[in-house]
N, CA, C and O atoms as a Maestro MAE file, in Angstrom:
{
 s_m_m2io_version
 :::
 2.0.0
}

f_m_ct {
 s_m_title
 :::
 protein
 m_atom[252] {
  # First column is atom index #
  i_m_mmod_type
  r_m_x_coord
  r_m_y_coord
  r_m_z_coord
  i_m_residue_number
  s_m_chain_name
  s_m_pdb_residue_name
  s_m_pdb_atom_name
  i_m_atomic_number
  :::
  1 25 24.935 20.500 17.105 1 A "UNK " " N  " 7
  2 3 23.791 19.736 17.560 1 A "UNK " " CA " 6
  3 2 22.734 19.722 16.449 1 A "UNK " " C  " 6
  4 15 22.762 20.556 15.544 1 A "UNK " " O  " 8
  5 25 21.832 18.793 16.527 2 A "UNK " " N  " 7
  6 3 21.013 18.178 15.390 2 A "UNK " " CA " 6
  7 2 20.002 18.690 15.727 2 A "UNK " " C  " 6
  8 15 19.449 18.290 16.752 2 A "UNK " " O  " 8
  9 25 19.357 19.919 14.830 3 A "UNK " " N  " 7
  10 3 18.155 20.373 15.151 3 A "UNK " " CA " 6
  11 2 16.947 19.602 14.609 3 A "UNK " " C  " 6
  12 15 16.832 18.919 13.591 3 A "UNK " " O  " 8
  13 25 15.738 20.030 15.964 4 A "UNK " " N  " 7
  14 3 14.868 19.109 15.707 4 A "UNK " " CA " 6
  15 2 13.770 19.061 14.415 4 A "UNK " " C  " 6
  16 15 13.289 18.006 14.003 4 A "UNK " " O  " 8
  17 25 13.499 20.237 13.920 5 A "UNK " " N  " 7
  18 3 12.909 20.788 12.736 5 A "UNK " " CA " 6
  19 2 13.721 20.010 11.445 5 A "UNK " " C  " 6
  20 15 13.136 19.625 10.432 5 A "UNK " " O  " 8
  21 25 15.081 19.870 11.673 6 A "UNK " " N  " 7
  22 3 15.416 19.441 10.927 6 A "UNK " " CA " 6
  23 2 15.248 17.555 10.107 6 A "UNK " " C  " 6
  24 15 15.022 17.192 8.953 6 A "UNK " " O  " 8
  25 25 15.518 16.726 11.507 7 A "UNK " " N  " 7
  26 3 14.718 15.950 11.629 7 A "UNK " " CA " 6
  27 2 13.881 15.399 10.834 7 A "UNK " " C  " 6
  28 15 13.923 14.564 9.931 7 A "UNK " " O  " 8
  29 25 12.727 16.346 11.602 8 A "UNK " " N  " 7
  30 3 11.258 15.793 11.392 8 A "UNK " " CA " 6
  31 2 10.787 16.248 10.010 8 A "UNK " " C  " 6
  32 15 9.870 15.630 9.468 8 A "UNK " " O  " 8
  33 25 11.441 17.435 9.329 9 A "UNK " " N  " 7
  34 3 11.157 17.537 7.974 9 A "UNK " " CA " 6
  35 2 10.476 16.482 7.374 9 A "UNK " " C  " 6
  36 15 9.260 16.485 7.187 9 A "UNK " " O  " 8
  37 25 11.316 15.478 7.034 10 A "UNK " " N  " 7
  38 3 11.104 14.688 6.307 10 A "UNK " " CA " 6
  39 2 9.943 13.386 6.285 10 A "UNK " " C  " 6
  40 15 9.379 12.697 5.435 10 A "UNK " " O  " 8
  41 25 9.987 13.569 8.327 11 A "UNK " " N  " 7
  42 3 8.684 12.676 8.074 11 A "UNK " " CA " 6
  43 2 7.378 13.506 8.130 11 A "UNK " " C  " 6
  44 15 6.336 12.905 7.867 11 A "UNK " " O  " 8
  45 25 7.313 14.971 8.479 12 A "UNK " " N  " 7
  46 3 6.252 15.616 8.039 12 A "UNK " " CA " 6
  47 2 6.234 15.373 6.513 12 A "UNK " " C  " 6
  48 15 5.122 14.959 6.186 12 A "UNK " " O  " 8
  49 25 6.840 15.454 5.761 13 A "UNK " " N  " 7
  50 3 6.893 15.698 4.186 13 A "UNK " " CA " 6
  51 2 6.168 14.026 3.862 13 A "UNK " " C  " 6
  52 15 5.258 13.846 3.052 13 A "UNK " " O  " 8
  53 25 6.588 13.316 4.402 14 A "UNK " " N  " 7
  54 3 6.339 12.101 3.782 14 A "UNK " " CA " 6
  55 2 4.978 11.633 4.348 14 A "UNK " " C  " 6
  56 15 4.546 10.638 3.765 14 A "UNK " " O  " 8
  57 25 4.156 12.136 5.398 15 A "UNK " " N  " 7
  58 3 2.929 11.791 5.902 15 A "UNK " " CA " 6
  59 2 2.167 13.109 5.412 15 A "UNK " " C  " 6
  60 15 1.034 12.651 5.261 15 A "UNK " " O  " 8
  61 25 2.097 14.284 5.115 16 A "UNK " " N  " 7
  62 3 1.330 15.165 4.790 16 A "UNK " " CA " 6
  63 2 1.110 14.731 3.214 16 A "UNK " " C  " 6
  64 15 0.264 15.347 2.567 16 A "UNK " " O  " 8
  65 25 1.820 13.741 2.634 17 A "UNK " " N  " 7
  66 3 1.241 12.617 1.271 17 A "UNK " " CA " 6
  67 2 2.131 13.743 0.055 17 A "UNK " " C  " 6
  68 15 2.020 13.379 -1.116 17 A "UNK " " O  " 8
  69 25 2.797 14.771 0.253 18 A "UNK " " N  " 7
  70 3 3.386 15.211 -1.065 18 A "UNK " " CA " 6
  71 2 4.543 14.472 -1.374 18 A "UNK " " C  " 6
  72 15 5.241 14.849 -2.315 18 A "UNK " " O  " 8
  73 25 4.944 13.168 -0.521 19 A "UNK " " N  " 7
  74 3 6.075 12.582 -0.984 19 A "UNK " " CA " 6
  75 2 5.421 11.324 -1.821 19 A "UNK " " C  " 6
  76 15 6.042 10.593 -2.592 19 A "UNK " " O  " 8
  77 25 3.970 11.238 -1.478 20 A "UNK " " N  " 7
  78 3 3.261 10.569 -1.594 20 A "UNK " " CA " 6
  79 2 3.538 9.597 -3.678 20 A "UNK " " C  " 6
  80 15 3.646 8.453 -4.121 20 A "UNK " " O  " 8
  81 25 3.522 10.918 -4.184 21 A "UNK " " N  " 7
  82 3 3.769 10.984 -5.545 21 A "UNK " " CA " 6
  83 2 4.649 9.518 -6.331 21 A "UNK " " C  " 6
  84 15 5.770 9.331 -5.859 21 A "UNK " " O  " 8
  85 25 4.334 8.809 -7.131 22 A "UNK " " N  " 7
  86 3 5.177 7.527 -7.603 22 A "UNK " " CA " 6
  87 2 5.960 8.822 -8.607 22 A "UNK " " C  " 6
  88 15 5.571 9.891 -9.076 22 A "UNK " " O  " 8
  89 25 7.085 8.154 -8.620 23 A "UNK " " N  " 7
  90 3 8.483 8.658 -9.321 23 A "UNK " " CA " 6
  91 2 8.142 8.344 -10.732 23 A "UNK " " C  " 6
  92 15 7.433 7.353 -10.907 23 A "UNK " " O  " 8
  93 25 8.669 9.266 -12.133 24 A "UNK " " N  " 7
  94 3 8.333 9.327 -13.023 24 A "UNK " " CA " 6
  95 2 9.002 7.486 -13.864 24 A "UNK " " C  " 6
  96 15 8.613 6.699 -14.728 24 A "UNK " " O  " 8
  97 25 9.731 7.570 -13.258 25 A "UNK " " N  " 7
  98 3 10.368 6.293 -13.828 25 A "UNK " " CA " 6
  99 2 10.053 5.101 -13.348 25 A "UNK " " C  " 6
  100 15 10.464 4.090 -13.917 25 A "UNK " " O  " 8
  101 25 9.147 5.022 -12.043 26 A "UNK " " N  " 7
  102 3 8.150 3.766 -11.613 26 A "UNK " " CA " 6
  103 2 7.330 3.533 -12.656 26 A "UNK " " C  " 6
  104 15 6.597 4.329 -13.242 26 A "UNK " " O  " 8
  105 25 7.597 1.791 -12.943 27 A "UNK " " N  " 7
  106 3 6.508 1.196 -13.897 27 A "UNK " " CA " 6
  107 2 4.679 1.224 -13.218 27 A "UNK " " C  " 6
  108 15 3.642 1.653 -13.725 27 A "UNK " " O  " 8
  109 25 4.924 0.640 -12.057 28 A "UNK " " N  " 7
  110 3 3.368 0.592 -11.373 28 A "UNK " " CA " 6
  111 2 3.115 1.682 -10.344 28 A "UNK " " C  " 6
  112 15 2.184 1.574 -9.546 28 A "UNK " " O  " 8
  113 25 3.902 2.694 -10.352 29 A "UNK " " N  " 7
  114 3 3.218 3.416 -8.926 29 A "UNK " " CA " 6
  115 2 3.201 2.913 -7.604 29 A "UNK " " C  " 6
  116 15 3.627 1.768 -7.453 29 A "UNK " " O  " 8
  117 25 2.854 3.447 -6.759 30 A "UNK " " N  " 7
  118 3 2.694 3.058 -5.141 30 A "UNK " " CA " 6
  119 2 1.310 2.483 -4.975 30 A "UNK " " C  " 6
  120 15 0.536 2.354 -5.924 30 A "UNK " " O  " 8
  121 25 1.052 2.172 -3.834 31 A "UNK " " N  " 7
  122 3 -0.331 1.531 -3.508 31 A "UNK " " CA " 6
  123 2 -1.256 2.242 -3.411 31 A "UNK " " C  " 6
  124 15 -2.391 1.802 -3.230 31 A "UNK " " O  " 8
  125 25 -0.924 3.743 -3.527 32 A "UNK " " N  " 7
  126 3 -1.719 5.549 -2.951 32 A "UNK " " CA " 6
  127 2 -2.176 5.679 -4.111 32 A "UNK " " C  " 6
  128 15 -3.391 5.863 -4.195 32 A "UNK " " O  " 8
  129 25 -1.369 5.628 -5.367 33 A "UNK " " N  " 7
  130 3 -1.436 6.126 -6.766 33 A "UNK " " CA " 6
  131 2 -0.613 4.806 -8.080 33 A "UNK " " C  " 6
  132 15 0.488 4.759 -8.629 33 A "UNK " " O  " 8
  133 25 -1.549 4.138 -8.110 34 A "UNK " " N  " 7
  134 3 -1.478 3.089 -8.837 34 A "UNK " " CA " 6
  135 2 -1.254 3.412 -10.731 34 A "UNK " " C  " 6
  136 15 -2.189 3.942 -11.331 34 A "UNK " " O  " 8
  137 25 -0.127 3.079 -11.393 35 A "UNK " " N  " 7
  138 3 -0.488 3.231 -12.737 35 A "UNK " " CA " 6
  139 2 -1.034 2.631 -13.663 35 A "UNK " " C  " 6
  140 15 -1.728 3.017 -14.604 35 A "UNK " " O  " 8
  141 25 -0.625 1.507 -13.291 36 A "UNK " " N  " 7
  142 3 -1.743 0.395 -13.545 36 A "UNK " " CA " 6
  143 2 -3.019 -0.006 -13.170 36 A "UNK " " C  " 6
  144 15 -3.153 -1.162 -12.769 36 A "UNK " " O  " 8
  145 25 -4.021 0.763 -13.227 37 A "UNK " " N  " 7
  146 3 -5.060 0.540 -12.085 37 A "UNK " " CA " 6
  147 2 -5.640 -0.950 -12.371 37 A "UNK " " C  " 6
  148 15 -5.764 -1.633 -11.354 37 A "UNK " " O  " 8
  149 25 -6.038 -1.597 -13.673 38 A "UNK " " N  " 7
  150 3 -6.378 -2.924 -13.617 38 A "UNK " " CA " 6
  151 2 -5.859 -3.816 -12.904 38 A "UNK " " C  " 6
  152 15 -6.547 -4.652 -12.319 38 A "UNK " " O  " 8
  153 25 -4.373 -3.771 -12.831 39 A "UNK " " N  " 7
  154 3 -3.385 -4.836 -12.179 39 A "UNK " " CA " 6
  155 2 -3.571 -4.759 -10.985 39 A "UNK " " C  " 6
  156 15 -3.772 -5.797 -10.355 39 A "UNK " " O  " 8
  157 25 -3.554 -3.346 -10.254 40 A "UNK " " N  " 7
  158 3 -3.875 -3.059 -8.984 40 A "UNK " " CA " 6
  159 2 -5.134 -3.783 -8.273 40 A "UNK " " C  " 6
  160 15 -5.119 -4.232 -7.127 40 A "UNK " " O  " 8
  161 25 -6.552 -3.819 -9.435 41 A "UNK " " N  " 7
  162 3 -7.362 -3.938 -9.180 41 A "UNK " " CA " 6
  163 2 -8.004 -5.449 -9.025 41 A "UNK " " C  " 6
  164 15 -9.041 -5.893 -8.532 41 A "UNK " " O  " 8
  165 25 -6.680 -6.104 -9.803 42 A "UNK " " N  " 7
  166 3 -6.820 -7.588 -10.081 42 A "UNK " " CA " 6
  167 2 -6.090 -8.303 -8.817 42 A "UNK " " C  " 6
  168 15 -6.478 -9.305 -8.217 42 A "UNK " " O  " 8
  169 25 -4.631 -7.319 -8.509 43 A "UNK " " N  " 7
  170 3 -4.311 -8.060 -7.202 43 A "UNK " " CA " 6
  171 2 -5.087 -7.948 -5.732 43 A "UNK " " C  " 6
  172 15 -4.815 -8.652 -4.759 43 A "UNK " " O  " 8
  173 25 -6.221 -6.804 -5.780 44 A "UNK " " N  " 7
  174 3 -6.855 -6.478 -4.629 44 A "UNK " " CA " 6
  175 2 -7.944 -8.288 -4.702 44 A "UNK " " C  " 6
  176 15 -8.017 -9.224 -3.906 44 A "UNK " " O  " 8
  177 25 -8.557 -8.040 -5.986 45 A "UNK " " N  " 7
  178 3 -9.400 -9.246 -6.013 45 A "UNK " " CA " 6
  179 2 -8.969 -10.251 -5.365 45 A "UNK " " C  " 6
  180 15 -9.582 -10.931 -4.541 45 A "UNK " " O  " 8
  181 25 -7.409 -10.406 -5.900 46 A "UNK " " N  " 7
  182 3 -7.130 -12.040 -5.904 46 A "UNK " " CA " 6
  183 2 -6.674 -12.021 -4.376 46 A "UNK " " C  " 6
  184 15 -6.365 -13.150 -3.994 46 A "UNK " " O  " 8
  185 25 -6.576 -11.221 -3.591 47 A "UNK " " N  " 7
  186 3 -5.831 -11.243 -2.025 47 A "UNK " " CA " 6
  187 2 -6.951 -11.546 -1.655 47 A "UNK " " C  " 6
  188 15 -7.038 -12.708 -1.256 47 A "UNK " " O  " 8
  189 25 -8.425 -10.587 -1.610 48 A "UNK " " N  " 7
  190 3 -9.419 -10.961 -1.030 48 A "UNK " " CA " 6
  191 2 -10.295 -12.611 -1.299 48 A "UNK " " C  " 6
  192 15 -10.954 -13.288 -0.509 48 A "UNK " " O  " 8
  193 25 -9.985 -12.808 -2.575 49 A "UNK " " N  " 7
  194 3 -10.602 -14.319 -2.729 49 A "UNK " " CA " 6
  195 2 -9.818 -15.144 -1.709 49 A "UNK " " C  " 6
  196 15 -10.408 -15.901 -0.938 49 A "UNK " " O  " 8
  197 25 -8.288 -14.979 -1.702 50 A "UNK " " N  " 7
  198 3 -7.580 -15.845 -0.599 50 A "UNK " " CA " 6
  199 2 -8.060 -15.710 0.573 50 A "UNK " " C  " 6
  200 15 -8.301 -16.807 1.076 50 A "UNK " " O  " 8
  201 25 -8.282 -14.916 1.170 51 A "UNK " " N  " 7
  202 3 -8.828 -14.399 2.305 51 A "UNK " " CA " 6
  203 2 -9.639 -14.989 2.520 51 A "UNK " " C  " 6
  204 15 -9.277 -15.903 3.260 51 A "UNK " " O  " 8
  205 25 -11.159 -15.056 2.185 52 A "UNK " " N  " 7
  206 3 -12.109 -15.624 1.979 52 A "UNK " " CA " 6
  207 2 -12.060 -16.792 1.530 52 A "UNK " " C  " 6
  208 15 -12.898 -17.484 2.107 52 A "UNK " " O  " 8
  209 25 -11.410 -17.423 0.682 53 A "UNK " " N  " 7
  210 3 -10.958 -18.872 1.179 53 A "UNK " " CA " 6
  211 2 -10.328 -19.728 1.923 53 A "UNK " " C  " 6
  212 15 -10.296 -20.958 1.968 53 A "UNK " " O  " 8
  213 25 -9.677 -18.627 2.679 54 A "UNK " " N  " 7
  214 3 -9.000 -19.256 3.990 54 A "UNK " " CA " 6
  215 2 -9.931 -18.962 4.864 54 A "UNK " " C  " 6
  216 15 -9.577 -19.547 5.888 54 A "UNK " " O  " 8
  217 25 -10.972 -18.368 5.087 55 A "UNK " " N  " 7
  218 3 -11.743 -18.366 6.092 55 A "UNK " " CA " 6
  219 2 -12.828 -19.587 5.806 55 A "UNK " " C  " 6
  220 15 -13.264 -20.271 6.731 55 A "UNK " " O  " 8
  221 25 -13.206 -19.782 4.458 56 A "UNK " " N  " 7
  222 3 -14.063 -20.701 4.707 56 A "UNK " " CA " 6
  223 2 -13.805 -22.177 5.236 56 A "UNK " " C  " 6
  224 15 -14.463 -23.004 5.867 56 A "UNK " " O  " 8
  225 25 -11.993 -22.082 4.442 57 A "UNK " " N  " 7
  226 3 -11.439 -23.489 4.673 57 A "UNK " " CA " 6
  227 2 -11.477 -23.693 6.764 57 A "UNK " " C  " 6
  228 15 -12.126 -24.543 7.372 57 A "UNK " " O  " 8
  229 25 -10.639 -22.698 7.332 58 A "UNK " " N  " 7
  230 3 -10.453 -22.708 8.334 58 A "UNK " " CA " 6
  231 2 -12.008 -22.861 9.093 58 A "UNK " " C  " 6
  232 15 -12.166 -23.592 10.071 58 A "UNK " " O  " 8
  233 25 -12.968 -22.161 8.563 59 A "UNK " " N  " 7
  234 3 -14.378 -22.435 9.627 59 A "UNK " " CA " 6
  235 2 -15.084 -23.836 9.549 59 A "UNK " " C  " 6
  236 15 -15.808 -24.238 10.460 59 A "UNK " " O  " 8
  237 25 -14.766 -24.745 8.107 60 A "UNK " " N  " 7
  238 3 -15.072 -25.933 8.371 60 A "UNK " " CA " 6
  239 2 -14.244 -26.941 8.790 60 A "UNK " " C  " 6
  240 15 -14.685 -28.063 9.041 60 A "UNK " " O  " 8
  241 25 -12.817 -26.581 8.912 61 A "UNK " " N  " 7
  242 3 -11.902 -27.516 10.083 61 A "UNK " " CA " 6
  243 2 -12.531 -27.298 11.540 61 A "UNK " " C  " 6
  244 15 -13.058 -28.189 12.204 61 A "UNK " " O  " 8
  245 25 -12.400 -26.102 11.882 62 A "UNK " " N  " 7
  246 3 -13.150 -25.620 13.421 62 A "UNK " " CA " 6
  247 2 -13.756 -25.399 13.665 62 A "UNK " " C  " 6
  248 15 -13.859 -24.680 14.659 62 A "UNK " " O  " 8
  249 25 -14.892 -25.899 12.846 63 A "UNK " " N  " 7
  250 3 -16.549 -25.440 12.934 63 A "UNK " " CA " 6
  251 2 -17.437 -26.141 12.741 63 A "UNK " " C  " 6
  252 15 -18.589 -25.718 12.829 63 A "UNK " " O  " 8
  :::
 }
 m_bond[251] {
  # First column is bond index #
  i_m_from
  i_m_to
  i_m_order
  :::
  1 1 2 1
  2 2 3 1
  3 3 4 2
  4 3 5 1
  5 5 6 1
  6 6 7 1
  7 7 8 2
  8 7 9 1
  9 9 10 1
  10 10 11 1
  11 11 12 2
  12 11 13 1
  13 13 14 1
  14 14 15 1
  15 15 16 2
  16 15 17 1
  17 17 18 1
  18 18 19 1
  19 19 20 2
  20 19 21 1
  21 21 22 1
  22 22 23 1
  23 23 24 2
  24 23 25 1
  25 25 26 1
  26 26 27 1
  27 27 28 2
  28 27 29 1
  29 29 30 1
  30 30 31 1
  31 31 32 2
  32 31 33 1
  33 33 34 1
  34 34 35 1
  35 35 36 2
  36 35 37 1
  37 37 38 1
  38 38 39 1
  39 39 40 2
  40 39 41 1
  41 41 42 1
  42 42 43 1
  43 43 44 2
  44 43 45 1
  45 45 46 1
  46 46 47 1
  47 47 48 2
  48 47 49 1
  49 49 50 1
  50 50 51 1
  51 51 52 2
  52 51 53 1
  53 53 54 1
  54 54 55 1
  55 55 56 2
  56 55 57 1
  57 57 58 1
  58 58 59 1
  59 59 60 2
  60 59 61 1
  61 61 62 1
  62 62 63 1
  63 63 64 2
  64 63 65 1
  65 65 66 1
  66 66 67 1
  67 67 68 2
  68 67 69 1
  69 69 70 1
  70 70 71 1
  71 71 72 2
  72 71 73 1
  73 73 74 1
  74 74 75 1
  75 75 76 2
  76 75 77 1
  77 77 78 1
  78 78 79 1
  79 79 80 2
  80 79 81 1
  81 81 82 1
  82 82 83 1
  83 83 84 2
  84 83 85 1
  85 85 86 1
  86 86 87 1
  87 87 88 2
  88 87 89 1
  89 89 90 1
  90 90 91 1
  91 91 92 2
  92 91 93 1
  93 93 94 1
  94 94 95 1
  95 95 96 2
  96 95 97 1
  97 97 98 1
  98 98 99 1
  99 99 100 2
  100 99 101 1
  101 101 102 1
  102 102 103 1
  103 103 104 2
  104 103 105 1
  105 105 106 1
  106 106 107 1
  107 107 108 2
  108 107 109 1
  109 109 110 1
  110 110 111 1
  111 111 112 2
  112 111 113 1
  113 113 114 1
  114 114 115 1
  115 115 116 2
  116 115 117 1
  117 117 118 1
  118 118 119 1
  119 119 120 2
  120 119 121 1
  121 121 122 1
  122 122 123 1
  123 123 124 2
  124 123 125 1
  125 125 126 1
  126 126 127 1
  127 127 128 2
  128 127 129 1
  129 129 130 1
  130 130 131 1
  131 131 132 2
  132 131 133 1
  133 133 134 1
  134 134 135 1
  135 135 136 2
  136 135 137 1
  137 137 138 1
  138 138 139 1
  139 139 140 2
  140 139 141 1
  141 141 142 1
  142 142 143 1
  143 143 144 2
  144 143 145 1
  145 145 146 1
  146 146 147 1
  147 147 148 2
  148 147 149 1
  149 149 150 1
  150 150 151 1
  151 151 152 2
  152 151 153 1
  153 153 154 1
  154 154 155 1
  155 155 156 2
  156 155 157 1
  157 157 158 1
  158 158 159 1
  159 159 160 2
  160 159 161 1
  161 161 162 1
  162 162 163 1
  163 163 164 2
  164 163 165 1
  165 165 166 1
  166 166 167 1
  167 167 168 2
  168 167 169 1
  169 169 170 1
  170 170 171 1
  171 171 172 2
  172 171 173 1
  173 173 174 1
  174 174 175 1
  175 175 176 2
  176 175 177 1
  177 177 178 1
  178 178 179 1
  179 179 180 2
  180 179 181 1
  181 181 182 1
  182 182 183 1
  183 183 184 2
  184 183 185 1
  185 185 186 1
  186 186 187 1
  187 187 188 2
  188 187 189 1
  189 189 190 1
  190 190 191 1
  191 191 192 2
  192 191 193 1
  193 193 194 1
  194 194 195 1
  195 195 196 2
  196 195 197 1
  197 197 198 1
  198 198 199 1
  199 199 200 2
  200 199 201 1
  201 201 202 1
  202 202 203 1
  203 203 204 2
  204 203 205 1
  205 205 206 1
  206 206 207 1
  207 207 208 2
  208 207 209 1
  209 209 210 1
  210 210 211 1
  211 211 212 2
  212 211 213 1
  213 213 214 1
  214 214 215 1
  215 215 216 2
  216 215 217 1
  217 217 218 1
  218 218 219 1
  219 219 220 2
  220 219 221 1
  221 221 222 1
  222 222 223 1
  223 223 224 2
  224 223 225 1
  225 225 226 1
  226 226 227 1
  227 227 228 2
  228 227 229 1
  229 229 230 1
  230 230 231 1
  231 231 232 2
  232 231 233 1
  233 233 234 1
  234 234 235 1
  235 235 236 2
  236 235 237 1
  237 237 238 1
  238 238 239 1
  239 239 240 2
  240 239 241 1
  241 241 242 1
  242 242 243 1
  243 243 244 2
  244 243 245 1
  245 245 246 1
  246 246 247 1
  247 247 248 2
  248 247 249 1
  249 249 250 1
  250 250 251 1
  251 251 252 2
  :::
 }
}
């Protein structure tokens, strides 16, 4: 039988953030720990400009 400790190891390990770590051979890192931080910082920009241009577009169709 499949013990339960055994299990859950792994998703304790992976939410208590020590799995958290980007792998030495990742070019950019995870979204937690970015290696690129400019690129990171350029795609945060450019999501939020979309964002904000879809809201403005959408509030003067329905507004």
């Amino acid at each position: 039988m499949i013990d339960k400790n055994d299990t859950m190891k792994p998703l304790e390990d992976r939410f208590s953030g020590e799995d958290d770590k980007p792998a030495p051979e990742e070019e950019y890192g995870n979204i937690h720990h970015p290696k690129k931080h400019l690129l990171t910082g350029a795609l945060y920009t450019l999501a939020l400009a979309a964002v904000l241009a879809a809201a403005i577009l959408f509030s003067r169709i329905w507004g």
